[in-house]
C-alpha positions as CSV (number, residue, x, y, z in Angstrom):
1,X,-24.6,-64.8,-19.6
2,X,-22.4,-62.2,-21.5
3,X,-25.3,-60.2,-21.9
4,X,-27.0,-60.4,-18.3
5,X,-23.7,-59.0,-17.2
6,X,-23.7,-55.8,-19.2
7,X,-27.0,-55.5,-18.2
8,X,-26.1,-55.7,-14.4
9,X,-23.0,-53.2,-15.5
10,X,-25.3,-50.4,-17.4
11,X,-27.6,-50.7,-13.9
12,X,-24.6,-50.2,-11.8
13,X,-23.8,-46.9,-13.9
14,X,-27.2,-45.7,-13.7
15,X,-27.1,-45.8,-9.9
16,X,-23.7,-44.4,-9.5
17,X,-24.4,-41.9,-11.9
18,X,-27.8,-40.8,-9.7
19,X,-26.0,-41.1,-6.4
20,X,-23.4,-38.9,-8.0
21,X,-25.8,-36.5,-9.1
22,X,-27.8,-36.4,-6.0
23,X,-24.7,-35.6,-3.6
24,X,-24.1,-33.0,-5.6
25,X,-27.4,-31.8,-5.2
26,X,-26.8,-32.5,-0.9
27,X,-23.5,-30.5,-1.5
28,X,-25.2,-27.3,-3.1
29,X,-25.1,-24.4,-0.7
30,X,-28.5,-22.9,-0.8
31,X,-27.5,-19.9,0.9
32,X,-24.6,-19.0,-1.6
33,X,-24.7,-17.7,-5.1
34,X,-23.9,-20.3,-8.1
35,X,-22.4,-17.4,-9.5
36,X,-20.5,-14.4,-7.5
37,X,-21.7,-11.1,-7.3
38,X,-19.3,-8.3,-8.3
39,X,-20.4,-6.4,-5.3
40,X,-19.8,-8.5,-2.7
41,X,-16.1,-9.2,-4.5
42,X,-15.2,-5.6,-5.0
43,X,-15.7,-4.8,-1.5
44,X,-13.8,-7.7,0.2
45,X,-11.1,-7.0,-1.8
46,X,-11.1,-3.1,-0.9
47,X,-11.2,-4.0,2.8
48,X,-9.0,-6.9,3.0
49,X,-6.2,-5.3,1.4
50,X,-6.7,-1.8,3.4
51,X,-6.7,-3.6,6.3
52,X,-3.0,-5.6,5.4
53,X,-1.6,-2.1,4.2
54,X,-2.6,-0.5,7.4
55,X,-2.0,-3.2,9.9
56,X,0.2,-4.8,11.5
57,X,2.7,-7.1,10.0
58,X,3.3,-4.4,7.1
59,X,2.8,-1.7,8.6
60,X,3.3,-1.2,12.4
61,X,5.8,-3.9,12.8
62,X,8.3,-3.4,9.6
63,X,7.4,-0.4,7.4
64,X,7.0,2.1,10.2
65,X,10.0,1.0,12.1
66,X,11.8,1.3,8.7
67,X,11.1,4.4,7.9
68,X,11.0,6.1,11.6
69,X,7.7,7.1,12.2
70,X,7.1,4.4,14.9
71,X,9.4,2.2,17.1
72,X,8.8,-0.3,19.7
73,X,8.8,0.0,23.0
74,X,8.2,-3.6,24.2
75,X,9.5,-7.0,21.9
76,X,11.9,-4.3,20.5
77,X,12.9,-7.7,18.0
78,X,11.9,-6.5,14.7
79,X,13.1,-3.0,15.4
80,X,16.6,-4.1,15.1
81,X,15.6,-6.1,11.9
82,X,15.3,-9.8,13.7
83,X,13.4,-11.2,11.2
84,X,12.4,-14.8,9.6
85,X,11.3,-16.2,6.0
86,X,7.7,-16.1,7.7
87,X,7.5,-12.4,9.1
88,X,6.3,-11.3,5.8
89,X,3.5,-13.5,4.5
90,X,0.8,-11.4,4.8
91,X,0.7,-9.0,2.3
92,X,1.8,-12.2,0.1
93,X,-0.7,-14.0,0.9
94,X,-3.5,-11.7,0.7
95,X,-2.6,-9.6,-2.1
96,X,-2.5,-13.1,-4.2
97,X,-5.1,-15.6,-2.5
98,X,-7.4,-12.5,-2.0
99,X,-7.1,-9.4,-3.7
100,X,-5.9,-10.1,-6.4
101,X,-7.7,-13.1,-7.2
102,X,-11.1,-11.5,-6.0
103,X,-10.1,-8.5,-8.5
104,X,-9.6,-10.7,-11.7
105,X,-13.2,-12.2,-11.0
106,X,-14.6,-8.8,-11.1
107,X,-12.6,-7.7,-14.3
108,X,-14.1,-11.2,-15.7
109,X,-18.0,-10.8,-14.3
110,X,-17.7,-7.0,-15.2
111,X,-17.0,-8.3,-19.3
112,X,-19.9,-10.8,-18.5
113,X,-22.2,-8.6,-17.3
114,X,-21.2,-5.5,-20.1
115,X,-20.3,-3.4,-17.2
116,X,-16.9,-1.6,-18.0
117,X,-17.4,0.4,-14.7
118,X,-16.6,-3.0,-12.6
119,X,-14.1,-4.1,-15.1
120,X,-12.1,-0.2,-14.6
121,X,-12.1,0.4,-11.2
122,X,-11.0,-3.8,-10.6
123,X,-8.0,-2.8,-12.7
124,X,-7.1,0.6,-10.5
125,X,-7.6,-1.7,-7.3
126,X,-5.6,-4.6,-8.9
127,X,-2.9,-2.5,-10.0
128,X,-2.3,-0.9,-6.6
129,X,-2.1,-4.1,-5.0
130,X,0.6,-5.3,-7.7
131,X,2.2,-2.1,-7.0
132,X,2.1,-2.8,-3.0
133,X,3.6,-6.2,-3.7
134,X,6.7,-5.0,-6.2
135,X,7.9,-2.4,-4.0
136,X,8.2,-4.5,-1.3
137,X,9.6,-8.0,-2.8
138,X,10.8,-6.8,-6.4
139,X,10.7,-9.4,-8.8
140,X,6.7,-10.9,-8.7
141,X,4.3,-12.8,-10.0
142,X,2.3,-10.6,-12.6
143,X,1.7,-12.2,-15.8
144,X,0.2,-15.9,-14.7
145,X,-0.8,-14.5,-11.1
146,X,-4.1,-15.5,-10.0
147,X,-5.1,-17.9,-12.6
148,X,-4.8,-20.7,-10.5
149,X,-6.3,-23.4,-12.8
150,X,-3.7,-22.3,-15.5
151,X,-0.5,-21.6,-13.3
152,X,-0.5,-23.8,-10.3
153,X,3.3,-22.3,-9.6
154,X,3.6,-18.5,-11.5
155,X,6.4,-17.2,-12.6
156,X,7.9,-14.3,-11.4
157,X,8.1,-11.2,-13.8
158,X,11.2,-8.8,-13.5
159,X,10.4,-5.6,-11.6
160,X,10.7,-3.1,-14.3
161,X,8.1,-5.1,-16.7
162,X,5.6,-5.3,-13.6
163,X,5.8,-1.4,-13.7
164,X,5.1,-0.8,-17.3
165,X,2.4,-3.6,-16.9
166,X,0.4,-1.9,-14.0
167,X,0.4,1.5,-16.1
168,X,-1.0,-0.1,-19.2
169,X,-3.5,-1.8,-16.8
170,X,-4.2,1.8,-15.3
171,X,-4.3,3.1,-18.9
172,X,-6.8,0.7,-20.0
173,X,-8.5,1.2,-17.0
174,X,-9.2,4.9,-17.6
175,X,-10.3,4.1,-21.4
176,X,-13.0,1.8,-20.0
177,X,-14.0,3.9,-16.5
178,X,-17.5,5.5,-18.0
179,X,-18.4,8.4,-15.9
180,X,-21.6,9.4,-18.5
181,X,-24.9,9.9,-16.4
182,X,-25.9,7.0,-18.5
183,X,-23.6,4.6,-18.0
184,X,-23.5,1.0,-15.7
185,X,-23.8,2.2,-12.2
186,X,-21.6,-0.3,-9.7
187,X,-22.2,-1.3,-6.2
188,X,-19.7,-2.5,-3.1
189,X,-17.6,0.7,-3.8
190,X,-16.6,1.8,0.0
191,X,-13.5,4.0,-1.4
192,X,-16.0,6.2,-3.6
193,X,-19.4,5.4,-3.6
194,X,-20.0,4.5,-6.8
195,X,-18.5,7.9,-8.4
196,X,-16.7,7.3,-11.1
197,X,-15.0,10.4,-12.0
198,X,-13.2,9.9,-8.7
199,X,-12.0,6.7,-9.8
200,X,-10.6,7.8,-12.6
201,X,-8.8,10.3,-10.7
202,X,-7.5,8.3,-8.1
203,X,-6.3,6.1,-11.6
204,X,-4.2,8.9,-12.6
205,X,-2.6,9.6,-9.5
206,X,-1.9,6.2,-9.5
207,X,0.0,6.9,-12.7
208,X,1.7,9.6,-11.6
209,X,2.8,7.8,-8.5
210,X,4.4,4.9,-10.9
211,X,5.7,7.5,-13.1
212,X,8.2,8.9,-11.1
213,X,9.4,5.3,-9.1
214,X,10.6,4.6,-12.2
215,X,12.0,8.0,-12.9
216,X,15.5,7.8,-12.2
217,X,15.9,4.1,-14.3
218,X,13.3,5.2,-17.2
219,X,13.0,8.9,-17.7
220,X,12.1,8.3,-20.5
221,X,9.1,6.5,-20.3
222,X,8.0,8.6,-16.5
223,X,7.8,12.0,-18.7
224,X,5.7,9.9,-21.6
225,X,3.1,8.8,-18.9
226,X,2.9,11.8,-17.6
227,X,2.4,13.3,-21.0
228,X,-0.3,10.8,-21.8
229,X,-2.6,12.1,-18.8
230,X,-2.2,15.5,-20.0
231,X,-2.9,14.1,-23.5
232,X,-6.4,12.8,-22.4
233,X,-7.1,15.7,-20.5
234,X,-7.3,14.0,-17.2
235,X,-7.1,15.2,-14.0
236,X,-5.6,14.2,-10.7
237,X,-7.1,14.0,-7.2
238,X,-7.4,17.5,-6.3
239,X,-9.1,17.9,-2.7
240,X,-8.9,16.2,0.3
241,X,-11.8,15.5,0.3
242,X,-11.3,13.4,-2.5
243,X,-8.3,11.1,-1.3
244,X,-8.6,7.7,-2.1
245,X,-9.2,6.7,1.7
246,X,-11.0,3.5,3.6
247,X,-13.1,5.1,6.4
248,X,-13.4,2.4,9.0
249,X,-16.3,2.1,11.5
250,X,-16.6,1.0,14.9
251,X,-15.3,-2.2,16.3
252,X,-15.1,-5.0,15.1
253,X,-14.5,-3.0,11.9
254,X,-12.3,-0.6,13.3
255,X,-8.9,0.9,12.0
256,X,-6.5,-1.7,12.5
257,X,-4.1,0.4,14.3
258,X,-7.2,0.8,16.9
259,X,-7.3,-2.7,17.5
260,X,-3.9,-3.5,17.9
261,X,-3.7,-0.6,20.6
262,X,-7.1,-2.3,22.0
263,X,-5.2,-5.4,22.9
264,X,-1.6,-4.7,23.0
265,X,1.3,-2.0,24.0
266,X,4.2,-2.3,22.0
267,X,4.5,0.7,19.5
268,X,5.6,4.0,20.4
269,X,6.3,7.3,18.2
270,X,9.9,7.4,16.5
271,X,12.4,9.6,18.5
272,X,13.6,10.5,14.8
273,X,10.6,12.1,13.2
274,X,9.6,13.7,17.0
275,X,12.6,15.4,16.7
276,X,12.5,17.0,13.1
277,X,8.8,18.2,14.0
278,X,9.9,20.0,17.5
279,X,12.3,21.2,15.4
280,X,10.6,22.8,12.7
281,X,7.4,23.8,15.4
282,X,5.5,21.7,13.4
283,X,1.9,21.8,14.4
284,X,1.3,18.4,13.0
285,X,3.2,17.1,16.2
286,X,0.3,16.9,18.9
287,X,-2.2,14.8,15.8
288,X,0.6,12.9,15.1
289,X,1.3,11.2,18.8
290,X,0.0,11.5,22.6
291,X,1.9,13.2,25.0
292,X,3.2,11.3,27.8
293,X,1.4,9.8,30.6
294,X,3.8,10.9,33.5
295,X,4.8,14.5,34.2
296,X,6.3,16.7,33.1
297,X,4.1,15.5,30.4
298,X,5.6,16.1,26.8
299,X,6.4,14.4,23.5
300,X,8.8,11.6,23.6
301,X,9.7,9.7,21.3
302,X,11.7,6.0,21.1
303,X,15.1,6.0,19.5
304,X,14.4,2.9,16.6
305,X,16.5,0.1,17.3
306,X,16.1,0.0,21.1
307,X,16.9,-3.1,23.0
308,X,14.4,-4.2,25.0
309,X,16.0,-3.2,27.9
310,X,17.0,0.6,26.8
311,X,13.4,0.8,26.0
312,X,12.0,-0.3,29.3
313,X,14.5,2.1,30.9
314,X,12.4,4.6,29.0
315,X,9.0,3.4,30.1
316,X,5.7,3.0,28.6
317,X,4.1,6.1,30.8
318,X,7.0,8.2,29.6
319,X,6.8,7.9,25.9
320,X,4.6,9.1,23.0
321,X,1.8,7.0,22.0
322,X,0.7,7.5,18.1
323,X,-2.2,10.8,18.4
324,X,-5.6,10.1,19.3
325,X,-6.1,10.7,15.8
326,X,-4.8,7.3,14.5
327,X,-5.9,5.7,17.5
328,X,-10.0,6.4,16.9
329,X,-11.2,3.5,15.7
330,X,-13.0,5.4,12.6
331,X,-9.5,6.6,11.3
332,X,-9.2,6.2,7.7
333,X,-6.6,4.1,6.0
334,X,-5.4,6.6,3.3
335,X,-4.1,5.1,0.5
336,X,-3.4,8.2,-1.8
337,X,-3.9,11.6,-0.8
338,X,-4.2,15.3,-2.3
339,X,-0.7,16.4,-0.9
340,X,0.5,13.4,-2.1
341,X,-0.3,14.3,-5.5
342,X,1.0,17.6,-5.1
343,X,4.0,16.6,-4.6
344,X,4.5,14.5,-6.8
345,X,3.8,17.1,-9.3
346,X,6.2,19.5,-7.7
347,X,8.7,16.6,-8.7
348,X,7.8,15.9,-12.0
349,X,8.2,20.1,-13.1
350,X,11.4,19.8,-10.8
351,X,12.6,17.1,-13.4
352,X,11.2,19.0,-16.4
353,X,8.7,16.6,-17.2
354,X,6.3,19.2,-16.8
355,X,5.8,23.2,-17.3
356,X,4.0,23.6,-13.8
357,X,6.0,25.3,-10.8
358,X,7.8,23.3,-8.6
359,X,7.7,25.3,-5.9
360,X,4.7,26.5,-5.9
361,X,3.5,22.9,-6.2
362,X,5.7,22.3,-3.2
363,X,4.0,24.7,-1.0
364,X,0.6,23.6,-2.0
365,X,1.0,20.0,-1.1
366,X,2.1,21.0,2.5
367,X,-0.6,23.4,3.0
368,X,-2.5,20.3,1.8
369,X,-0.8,17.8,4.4
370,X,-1.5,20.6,7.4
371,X,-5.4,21.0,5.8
372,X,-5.8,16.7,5.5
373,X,-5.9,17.3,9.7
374,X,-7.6,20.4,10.5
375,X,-5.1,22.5,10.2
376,X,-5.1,26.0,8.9
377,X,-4.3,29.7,9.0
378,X,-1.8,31.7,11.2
379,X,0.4,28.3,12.2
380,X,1.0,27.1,8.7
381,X,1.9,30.1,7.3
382,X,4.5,30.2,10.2
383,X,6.0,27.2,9.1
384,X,6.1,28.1,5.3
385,X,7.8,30.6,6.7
386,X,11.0,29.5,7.8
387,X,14.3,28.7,6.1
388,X,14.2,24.6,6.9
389,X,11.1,24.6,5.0
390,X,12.0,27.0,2.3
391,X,12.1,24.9,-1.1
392,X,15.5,24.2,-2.8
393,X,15.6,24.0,-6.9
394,X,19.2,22.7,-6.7
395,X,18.3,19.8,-4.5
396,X,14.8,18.8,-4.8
397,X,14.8,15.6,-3.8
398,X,15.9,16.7,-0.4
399,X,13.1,19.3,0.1
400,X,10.3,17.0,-1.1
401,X,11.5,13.7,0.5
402,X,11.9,14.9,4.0
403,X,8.2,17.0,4.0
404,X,6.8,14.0,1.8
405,X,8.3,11.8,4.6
406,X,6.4,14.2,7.2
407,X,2.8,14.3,5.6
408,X,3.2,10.2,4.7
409,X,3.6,9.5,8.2
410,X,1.5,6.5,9.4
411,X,1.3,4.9,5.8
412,X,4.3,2.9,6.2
413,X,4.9,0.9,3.1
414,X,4.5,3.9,0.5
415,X,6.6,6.3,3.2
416,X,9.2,3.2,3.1
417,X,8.7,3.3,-0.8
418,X,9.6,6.8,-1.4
419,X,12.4,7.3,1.1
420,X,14.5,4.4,-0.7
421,X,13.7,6.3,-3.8
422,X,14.5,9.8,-3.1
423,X,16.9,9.3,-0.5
424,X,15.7,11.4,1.8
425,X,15.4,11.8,4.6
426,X,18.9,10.3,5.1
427,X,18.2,7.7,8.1
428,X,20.7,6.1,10.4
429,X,20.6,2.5,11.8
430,X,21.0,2.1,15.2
431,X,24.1,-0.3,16.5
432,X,21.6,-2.5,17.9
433,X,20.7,-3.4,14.5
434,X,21.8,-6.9,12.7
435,X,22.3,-5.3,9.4
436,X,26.0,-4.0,9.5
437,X,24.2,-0.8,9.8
438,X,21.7,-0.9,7.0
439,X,17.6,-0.2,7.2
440,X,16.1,-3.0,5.1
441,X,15.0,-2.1,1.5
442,X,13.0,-5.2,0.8
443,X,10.9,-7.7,2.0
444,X,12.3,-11.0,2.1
445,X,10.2,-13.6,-0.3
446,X,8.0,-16.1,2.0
447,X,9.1,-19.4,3.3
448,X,6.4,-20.7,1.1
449,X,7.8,-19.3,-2.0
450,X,10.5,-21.7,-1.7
451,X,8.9,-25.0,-0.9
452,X,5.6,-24.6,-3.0
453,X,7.2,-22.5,-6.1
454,X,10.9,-23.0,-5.9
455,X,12.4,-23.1,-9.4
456,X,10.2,-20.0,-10.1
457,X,11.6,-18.7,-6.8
458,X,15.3,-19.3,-7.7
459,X,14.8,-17.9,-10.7
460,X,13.7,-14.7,-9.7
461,X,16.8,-14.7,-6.4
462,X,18.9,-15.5,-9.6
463,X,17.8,-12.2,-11.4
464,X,17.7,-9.8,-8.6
465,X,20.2,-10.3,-6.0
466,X,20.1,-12.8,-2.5
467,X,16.7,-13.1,-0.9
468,X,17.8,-10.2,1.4
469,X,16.9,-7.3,3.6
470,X,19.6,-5.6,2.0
471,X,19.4,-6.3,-1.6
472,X,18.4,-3.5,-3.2
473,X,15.7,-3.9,-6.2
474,X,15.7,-2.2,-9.4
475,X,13.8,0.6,-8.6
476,X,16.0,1.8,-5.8
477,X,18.9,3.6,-8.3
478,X,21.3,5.2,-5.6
């Protein structure tokens, strides 16, 4: 009896063990790869993340309003600061669940496959998404972030080592970037078409961009990296027509400031930055907003921090849409440009980290900024020309954060970045505002965060300051 019961028991296991194995046959997705293709990875994450930088929740609804390039002109909320523990979840939630994770499978399929090229350009892209992430929120998850079978709730890492962690990423990334005629070509790229001597510019300028965030914390350790591109002979990017840019295409893959405008009216230019460019004649004015629908037709912009009723009074066929040129569906999302660059290395010689000119350097990157749209000759030598513009050695923070502020306009979150670093161009609040008369210099940590990962969360609130618009983060010394 004993025996005819096993029996029945190893028949039983047999079954179960077939049925097992024969719905997970059933289950198998014939259409889908056992095994992901780096491709296919590398250019989801290059789009998804280029379109949260340049959309809407980071970009036209907190970062621009922050910095004054845009304001609203309907729903005026967020424009005074009105926000919630879920008005931020986006860039959270697709620099993790997406980007990021998409990017570690590439670094890991690019070792796999003996493909260093795949493996280097995953850790530039990786390491500006980190960077996106840290100077928004501060303190973040680095070191455990997107292993998700290892580190169901991360830790968060302190701002400062997330920093020196993305430039030894983008160090390691230019070591292994192989831009030999003979080496693994890659696929997917829609920043740079597979060129990798591109890449491992658009790595460096990612160091140099780090460097000096850090500068006036870690000297120090700025002028080193700085000193370690020139060390390896590396260059920056040094064209425009090199900038490290997504070119979008027509609908439904259009710029995502396109299809916002497709659908919705809420965003108008910034009364403050229409201001400063009548009032340097800046020819960058009629590219960078619409005049107005009614006559006398002219360029209007919306003081930030409207109410919604001093913004109707206003009127939407009396105020400055962005230019035609953001609104084309085909505008690129620029993630790092040539002036950019340029001025970054005006700052770096400006803080003797370097032996090139400063002013010079200066001059260049907003020659660059007018070239990036087309515009050249008589109009920006008139500008060089005047006193407002002339650059100032005894305060070069102020020269280079308000024109850096200028040619950054539309790329909210690195605008934001830099003004909170350099200070300039010194922005007021309106009284509308719920913060006492502060702009924001943070992103407040998800809802999320604190049900799903709290301890890890409370740690990191513990370290940096209350889960705050207003709590500076380490970065941001004055």
């Amino acid at each position: 009896m004993k025996n005819k019961k096993l029996y029945i028991l190893a028949i039983l296991a047999i079954a179960f063990a077939s049925c097992n194995k024969e719905l997970d046959e059933v289950n198998i997705n014939p259409n889908a790869p056992e095994i992901p293709s780096p491709d296919y990875l590398l250019t989801g994450a290059i789009k998804n993340t280029s379109d949260t930088y340049w959309g809407t929740t980071n970009n036209l609804n907190s970062s621009l309003l922050f910095v004054q390039h845009w304001a609203k002109v309907q729903y005026t909320e967020e424009d005074r600061f009105i926000y919630s523990n879920s008005s931020f979840t986006a860039l959270w939630a697709t620099g993790y669940a997406q980007s990021i994770a998409g990017l570690n499978k590439v670094i890991e399929l690019g070792d796999a496959q003996a493909n260093p090229n795949y493996k280097g350009v995953a850790l530039v892209l990786r390491s500006w998404v980190f960077l996106l992430l840290t100077d928004a929120y501060g303190d973040i998850p680095y070191t455990q972030a997107g292993k998700i079978k290892q580190f169901v709730t991360p830790v968060y890492d302190k701002q400062r080592d997330v920093y020196f962690n993305i430039l030894n990423d983008l160090k390691s990334a230019q070591s292994v970037l192989n831009a030999t005629s003979g080496a693994p070509k890659i696929s997917g790229d829609i920043l740079y078409g597979g060129n990798i001597t591109h890449w491992k510019e658009f790595a460096n300028s990612l160091r140099l961009r780090i460097a000096l965030r850090i500068a006036d914390k870690e000297p120090a350790k700025s002028k080193a990296v700085i000193d370690e591109i020139n060390a390896e002979g590396g260059s920056y990017i040094n064209s425009n027509v090199f900038n490290a840019k997504l070119v979008y295409q027509a609908s439904p893959q259009q710029n995502p400031v396109a299809a916002s405008f497709e659908t919705r009216n809420d965003y108008r230019i910034s009364k403050t930055i229409v201001d400063k460019l009548i009032g340097l004649n800046d020819p960058r004015l009629p590219v960078y907003a619409s005049k107005t629908e009614n006559a006398p037709q002219g360029y209007v912009g919306i003081p930030n921090g409207s109410t919604n009723s001093e913004a109707s009074a206003i009127g939407l066929a009396n105020s400055s849409k962005p230019g035609a040129y953001f609104l084309n569906p085909l505008a690129p999302a620029v993630i790092i440009s040539y002036a950019e660059v340029l001025f970054d290395r005006a700052e770096a010689a400006a803080r003797g980290f370097t032996s090139e000119n400063a002013a010079d350097l200066y001059k260049q990157a907003i020659i660059a900024s007018f070239n990036q749209y087309g515009i050249t000759g008589s109009p920006v030598d008139a500008y060089l020309n005047q006193a407002a513009v002339q650059y100032d050695a005894g305060n070069y923070k102020k020269s280079i954060g308000e024109q850096k502020w200028i040619a950054l306009f539309g790329q909210g979150l690195e605008a934001w970045a830099e003004q909170r670093r350099l200070d300039y161009p010194q922005l007021t609040a309106s009284v509308n505002t719920v913060l006492n008369g502060k702009i924001p210099v943070r992103f407040i940590y998800p809802g999320t965060e604190q049900s799903l990962n709290g301890q890890n969360y409370k740690n990191a609130v513990s370290n940096q300051g209350p889960d705050l618009l207003t709590t500076k983060l380490w970065f941001d010394a004055f």
